[in-house]
ROFINU-547759 format. One record per atom (N, C-alpha, C): residue number from 1; chain; x, y, z; atom name; residue in one letter. Coordinates in steps of 0.2 Angstrom, whole numbers, plus 5000, padded with zeros to 4 digits. Atoms other than C-alpha are relative to their C-alpha. Layout:
+------+-------+------+------+------+------+------+
: resi : chain :    X :    Y :    Z : name : resn :
+------+-------+------+------+------+------+------+
:  NUM :     A :    X :    Y :    Z :   CA :    A :
...
+------+-------+------+------+------+------+------+
//
This chain:
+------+-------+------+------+------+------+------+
: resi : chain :    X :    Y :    Z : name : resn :
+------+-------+------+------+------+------+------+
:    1 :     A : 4996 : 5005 : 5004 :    N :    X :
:    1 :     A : 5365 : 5444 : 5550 :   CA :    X :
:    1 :     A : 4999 : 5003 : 4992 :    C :    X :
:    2 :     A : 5003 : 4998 : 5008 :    N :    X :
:    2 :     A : 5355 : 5452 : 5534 :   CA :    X :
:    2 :     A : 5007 : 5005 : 4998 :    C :    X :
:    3 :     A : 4996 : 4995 : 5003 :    N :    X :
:    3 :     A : 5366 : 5467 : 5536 :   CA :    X :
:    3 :     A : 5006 : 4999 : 5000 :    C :    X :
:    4 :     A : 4994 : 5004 : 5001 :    N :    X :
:    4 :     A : 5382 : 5458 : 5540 :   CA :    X :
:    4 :     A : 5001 : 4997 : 4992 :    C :    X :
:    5 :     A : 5000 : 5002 : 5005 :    N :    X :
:    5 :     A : 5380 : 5449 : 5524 :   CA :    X :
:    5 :     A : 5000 : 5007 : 4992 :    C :    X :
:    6 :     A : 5000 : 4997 : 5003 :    N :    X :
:    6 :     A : 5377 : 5464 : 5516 :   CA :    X :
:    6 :     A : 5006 : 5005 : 4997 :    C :    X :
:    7 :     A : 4995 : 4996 : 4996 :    N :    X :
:    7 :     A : 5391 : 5474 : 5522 :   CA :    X :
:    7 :     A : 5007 : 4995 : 4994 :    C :    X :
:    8 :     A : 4995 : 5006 : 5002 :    N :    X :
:    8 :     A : 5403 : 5458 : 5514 :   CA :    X :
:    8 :     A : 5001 : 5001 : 4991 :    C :    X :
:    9 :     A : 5002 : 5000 : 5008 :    N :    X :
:    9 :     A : 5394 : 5458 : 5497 :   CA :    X :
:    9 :     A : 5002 : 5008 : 4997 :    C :    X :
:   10 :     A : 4999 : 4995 : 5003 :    N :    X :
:   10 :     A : 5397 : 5476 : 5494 :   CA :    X :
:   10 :     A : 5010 : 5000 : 5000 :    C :    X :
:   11 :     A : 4992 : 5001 : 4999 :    N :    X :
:   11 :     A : 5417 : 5475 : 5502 :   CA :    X :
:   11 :     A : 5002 : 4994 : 4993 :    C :    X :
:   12 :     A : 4996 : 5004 : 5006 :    N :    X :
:   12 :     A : 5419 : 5460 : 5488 :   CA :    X :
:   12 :     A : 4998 : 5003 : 4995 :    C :    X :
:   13 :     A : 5001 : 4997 : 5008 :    N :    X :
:   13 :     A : 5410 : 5471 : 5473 :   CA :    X :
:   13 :     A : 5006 : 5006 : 4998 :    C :    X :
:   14 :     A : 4996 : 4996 : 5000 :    N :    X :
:   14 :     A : 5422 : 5484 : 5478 :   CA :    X :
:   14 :     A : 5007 : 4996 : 4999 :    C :    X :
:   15 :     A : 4991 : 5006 : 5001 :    N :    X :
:   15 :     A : 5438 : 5472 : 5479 :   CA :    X :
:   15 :     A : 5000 : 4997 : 4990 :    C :    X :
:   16 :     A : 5001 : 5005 : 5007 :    N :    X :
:   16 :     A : 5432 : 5463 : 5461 :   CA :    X :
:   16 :     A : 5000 : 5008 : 4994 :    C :    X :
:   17 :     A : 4999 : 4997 : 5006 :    N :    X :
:   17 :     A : 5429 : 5481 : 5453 :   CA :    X :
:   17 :     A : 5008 : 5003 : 5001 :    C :    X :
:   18 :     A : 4994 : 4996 : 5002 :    N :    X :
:   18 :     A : 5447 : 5488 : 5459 :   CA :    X :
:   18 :     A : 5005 : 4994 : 4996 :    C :    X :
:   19 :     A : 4996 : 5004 : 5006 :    N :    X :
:   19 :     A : 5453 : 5471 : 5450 :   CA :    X :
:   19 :     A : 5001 : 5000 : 4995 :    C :    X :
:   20 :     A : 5001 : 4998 : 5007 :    N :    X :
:   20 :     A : 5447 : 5474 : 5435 :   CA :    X :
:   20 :     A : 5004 : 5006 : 4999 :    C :    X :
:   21 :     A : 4999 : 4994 : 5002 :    N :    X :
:   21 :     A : 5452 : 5490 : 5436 :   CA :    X :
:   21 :     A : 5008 : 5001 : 4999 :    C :    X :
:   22 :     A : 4995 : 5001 : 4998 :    N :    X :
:   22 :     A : 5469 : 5486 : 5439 :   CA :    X :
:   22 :     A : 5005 : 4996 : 4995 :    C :    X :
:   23 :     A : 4997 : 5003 : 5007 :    N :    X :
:   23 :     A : 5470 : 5472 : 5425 :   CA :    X :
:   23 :     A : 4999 : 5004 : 4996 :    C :    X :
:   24 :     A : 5002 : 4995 : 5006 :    N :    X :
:   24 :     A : 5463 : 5486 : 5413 :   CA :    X :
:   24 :     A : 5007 : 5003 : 4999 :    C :    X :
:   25 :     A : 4996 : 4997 : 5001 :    N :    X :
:   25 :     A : 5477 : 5495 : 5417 :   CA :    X :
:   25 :     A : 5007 : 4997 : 4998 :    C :    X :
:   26 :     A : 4996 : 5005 : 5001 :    N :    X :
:   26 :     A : 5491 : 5482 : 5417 :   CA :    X :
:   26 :     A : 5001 : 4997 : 4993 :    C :    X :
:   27 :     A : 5002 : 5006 : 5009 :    N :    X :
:   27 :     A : 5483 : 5473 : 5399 :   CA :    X :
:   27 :     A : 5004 : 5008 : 4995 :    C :    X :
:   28 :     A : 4999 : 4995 : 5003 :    N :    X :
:   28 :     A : 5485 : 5490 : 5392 :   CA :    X :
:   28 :     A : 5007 : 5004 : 4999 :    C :    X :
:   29 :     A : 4995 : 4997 : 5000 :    N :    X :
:   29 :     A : 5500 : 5498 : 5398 :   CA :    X :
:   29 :     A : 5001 : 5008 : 5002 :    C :    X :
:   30 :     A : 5004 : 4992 : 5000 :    N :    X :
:   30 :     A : 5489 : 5514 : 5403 :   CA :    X :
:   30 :     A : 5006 : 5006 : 5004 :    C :    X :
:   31 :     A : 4997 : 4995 : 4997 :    N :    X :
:   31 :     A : 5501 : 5519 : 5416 :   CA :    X :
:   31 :     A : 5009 : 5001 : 4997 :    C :    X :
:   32 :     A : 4996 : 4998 : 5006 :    N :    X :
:   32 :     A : 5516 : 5521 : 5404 :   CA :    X :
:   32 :     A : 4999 : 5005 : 4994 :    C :    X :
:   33 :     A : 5003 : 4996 : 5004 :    N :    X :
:   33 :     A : 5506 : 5530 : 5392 :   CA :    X :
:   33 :     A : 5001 : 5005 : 5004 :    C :    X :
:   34 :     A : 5003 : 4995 : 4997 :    N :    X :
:   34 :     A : 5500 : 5542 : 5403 :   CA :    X :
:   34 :     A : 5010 : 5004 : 5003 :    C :    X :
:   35 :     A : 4992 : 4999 : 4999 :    N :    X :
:   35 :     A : 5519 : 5542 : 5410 :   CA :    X :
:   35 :     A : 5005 : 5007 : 4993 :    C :    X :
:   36 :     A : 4996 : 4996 : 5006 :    N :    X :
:   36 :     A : 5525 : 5548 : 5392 :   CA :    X :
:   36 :     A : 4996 : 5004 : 4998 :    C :    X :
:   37 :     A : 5002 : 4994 : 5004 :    N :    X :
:   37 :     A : 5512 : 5561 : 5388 :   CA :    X :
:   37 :     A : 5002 : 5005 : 5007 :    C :    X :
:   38 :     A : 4999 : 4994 : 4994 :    N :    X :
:   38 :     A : 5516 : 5569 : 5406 :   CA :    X :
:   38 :     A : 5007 : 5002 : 4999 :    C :    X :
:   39 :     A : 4991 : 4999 : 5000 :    N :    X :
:   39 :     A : 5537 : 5569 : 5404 :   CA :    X :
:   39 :     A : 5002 : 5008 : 4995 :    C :    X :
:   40 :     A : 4998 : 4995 : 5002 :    N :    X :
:   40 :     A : 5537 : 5583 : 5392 :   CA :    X :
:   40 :     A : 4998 : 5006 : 5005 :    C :    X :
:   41 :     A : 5003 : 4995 : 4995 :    N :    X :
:   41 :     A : 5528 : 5594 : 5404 :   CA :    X :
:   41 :     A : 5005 : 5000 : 5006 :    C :    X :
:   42 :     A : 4997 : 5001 : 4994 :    N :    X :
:   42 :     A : 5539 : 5588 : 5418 :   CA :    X :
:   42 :     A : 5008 : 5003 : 4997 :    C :    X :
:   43 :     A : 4992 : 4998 : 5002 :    N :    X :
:   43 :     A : 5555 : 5590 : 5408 :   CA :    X :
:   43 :     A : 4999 : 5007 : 5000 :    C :    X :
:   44 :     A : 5002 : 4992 : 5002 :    N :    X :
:   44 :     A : 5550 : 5608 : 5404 :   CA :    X :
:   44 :     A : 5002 : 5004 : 5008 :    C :    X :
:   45 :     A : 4999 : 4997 : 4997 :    N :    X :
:   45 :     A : 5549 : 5610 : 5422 :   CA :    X :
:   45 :     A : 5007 : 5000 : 5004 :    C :    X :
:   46 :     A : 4994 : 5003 : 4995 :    N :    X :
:   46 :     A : 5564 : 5600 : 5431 :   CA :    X :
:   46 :     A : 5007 : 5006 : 4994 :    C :    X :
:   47 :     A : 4998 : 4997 : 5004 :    N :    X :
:   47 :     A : 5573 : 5609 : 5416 :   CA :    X :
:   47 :     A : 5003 : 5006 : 5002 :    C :    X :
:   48 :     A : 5000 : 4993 : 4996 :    N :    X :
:   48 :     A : 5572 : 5626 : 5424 :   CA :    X :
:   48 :     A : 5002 : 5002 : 5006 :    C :    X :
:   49 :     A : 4995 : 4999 : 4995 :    N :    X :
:   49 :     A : 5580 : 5621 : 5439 :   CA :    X :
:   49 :     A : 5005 : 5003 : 5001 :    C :    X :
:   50 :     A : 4994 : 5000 : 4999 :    N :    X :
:   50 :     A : 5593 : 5628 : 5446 :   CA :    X :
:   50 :     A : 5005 : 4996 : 5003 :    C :    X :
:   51 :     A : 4994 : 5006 : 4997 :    N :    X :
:   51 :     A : 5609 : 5615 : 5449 :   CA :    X :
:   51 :     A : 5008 : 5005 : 5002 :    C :    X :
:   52 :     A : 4995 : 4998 : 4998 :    N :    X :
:   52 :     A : 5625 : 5618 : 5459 :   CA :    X :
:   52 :     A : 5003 : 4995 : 4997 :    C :    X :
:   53 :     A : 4996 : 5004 : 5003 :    N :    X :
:   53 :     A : 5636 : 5609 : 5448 :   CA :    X :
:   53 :     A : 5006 : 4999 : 5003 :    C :    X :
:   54 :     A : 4993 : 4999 : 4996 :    N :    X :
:   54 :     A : 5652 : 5610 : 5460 :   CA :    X :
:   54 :     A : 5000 : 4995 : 5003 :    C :    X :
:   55 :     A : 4998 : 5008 : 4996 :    N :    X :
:   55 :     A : 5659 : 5593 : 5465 :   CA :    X :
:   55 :     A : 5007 : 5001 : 5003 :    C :    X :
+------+-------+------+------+------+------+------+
//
């Protein structure tokens, strides 16, 4: 039972940190930032594509 109980306690420290981790990100706006430091790099590449323009 000891270990059952165990097993539970860690399962909910894990559920409660990726909460937090989740608000953190959310209060903040982290994954939009990160979005627009990565877009110049990404334009740079999709940029270089080649397109069939032909419609």
């Amino acid at each position: 039972m000891a270990t059952f109980l165990h097993v539970i306690l860690i399962i909910a420290i894990v559920l409660v940190c990726l909460f937090v981790l989740s608000f953190i990100v959310y209060f903040f706006n982290l994954d939009m930032k990160l979005t627009a430091a990565i877009e110049p790099l990404m334009q740079k590449h999709y940029d270089k594509i080649e397109r069939d323009t032909h419609l």
